[in-house]
C-alpha positions as CSV (number, residue, x, y, z in Angstrom):
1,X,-32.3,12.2,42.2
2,X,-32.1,11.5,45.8
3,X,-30.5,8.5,44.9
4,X,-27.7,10.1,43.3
5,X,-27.1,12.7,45.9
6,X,-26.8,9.9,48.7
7,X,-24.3,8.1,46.4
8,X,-22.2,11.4,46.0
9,X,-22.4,11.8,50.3
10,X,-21.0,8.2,50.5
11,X,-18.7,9.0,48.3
12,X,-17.1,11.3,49.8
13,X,-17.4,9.9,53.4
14,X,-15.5,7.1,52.1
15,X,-12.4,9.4,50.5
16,X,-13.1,11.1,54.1
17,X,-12.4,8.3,55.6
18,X,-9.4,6.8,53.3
19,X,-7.9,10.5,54.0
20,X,-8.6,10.0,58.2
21,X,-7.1,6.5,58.3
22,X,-3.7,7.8,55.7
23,X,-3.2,10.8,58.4
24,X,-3.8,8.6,61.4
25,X,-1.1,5.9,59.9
26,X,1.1,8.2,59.5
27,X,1.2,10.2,62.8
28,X,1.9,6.4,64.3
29,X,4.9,6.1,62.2
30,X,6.4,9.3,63.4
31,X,5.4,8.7,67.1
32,X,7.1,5.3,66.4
33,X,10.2,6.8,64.7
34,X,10.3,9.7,67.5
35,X,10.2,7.1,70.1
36,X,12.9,5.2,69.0
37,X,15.4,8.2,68.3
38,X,15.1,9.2,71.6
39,X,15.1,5.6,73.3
40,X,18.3,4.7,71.6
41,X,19.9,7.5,72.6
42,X,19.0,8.2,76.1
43,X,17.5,4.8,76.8
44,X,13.7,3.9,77.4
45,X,14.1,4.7,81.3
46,X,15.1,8.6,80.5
47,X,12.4,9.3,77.9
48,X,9.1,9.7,79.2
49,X,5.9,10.0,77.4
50,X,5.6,13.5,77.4
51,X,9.0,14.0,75.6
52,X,8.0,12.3,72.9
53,X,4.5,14.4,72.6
54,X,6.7,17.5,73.4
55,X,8.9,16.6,70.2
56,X,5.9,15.6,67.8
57,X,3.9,18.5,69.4
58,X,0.7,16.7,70.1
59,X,-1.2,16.1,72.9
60,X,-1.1,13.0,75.6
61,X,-4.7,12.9,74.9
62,X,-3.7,12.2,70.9
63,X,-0.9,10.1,72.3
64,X,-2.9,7.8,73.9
65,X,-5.6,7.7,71.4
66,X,-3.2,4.8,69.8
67,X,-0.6,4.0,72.5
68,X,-2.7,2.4,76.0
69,X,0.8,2.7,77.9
70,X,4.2,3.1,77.1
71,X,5.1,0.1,77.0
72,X,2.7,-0.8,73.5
73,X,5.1,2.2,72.6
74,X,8.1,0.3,73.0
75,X,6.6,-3.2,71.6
76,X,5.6,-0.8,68.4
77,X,9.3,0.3,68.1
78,X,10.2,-3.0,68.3
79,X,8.1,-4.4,65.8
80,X,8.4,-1.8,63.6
81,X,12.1,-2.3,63.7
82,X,12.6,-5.6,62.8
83,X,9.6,-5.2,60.2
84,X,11.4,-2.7,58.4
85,X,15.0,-5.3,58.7
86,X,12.8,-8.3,57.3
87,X,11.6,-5.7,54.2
88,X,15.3,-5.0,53.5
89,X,16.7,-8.9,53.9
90,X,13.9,-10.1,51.4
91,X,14.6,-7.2,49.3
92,X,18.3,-7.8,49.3
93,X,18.3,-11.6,48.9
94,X,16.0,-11.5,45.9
95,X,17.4,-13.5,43.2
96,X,20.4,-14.9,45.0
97,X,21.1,-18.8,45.1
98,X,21.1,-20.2,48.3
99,X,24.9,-20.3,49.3
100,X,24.9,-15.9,48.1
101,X,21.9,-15.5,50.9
102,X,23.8,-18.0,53.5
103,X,26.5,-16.1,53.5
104,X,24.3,-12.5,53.4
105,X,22.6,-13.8,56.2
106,X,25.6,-13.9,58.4
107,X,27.0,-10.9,57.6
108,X,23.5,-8.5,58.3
109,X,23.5,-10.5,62.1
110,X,26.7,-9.5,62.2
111,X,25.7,-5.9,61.5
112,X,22.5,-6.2,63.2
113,X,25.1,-6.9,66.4
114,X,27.8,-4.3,65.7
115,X,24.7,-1.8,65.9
116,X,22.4,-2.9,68.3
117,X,21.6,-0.2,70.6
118,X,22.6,-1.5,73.6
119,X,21.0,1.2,76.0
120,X,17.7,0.5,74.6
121,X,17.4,-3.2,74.8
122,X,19.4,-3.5,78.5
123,X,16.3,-1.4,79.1
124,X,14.0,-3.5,77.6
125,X,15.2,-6.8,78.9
126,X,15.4,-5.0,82.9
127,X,11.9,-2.7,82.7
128,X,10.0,-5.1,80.3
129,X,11.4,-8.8,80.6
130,X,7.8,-10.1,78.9
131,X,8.5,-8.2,76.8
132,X,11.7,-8.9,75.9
133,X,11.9,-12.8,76.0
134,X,8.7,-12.1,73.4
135,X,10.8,-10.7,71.1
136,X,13.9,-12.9,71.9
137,X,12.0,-15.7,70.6
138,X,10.3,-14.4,68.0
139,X,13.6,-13.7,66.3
140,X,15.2,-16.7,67.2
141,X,12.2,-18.3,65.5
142,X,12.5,-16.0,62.5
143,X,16.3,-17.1,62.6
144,X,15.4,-20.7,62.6
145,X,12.8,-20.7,59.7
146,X,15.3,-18.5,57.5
147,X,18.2,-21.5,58.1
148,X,15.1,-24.1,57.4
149,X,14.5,-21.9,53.9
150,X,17.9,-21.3,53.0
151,X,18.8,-25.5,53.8
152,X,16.1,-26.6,51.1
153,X,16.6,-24.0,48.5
154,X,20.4,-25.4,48.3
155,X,19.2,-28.9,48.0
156,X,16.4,-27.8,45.4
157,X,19.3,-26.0,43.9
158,X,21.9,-29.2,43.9
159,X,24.3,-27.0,46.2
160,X,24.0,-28.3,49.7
161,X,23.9,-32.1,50.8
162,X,20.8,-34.1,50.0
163,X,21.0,-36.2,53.5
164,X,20.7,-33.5,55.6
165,X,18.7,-33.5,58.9
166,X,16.8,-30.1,58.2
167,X,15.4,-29.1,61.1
168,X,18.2,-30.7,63.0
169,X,20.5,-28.7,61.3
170,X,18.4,-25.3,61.3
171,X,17.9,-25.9,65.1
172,X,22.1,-25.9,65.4
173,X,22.4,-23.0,63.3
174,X,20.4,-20.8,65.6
175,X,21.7,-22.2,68.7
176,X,25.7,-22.0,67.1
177,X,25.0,-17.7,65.9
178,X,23.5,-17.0,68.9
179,X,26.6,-18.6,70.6
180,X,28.8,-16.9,68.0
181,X,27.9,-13.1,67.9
182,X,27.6,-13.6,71.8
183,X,31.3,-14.3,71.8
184,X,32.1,-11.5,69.5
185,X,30.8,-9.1,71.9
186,X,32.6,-10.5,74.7
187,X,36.1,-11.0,72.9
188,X,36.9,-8.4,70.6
189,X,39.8,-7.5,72.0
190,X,41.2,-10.9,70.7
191,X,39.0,-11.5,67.7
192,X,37.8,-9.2,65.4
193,X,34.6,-9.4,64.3
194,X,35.3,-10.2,60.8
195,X,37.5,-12.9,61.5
196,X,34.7,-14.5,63.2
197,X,32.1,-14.1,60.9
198,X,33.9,-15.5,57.8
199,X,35.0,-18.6,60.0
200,X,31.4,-19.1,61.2
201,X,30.8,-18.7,57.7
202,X,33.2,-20.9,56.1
203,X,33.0,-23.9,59.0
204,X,29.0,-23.8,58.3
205,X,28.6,-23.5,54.4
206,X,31.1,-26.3,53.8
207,X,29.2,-28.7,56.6
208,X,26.2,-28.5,54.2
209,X,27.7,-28.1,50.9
210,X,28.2,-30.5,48.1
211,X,30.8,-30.6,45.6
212,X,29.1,-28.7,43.2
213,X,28.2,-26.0,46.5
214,X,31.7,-26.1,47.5
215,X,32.8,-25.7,43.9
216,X,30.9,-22.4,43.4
217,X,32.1,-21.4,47.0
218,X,36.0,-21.7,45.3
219,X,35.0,-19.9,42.2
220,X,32.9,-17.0,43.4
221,X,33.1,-16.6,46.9
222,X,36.2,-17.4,48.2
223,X,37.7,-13.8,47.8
224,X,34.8,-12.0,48.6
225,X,33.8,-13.2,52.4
């Protein structure tokens, strides 16, 4: 008998504890989500730690229970950020040939650029420069490794050139959109952005495609860039 009535207390400790952990999960996403609201629109420098309890309505001392300083706040925001971008790329690309995700690709930087909050990450890169050439080069990397995937799918697939230098080629490719959506911010008054994109687009796709690539390129993509 006292057997099963230590079971039945584990038991429950254990839903207790699934239940804690759920909450506690939970209150860091909205801290997360609060924080960011405010940082994009009045910039990291103008929110302080307080405003963010003051909006949740919680405590410093339940602040801090998860956050050791504000800036882990603003590495969670970024994280969770680009976590939640990556979910909705992989979700977006499932299924797609190699040429439909290249040319995807392209456009969501171009999107990620049109509505990058520019308050918040001049912010970053002046109060948190660690922090921000972390994260610099962490997507970079993540830009890099997606070109690297997307170049051997479309030789797996027959669509892009078998003799291609792949990690040559991926290396370019982040170094040439970096180069690219930097420019678009800096000339739009002569170039708008989708002109630039669907050139970046076109030169790039038909450097690596094949005849067969370029082929499908004519007959299902060349209206739709």
């Amino acid at each position: 008998m006292l057997i099963f009535v230590l079971m039945f207390f584990n038991i429950e400790n254990i839903k207790l504890n699934i239940t804690f952990a759920a909450e506690m999960e939970i209150l860091i996403e909205n801290i997360i989500q609060t924080a960011a609201a405010q940082f994009h629109q009045m910039g990291i420098r103008n929110v302080s730690i307080d405003d963010v309890c003051a909006e949740l309505r919680i405590s410093k001392k339940t602040f801090y229970q998860y956050f050791n300083k504000k800036e882990d706040l603003v590495d969670a925001v970024i994280v969770y950020e680009q976590t939640s971008q990556h979910a909705k790329v992989q979700k977006n690309i499932k299924d797609k040939n190699a040429i439909e995700i290249f040319v995807y690709m392209i456009k969501e930087l171009k999107k990620s650029t049109e509505c990058t909050p520019m308050l918040f990450w001049h912010d970053v890169q002046k109060f948190y420069p660690a922090l921000y050439q972390k994260h610099d080069q962490i997507k970079q990397e993540n830009i890099r490794n997606a070109f690297e995937s997307n170049i051997k799918q479309g030789i797996a697939e027959g669509y892009y050139r078998e003799n291609l230098d792949i990690e040559m080629l991926s290396f370019f490719h982040t170094v040439q959109i970096r180069n690219t959506f930097e420019m678009m911010m800096q000339s739009q008054t002569k170039f708008t952005l989708k002109r630039i994109t669907d050139f970046f687009i076109d030169m790039i796709v038909r450097l690596i495609a094949n005849e067969e690539g370029l082929k499908y390129i004519e007959e299902n993509l060349a209206d739709k860039k």
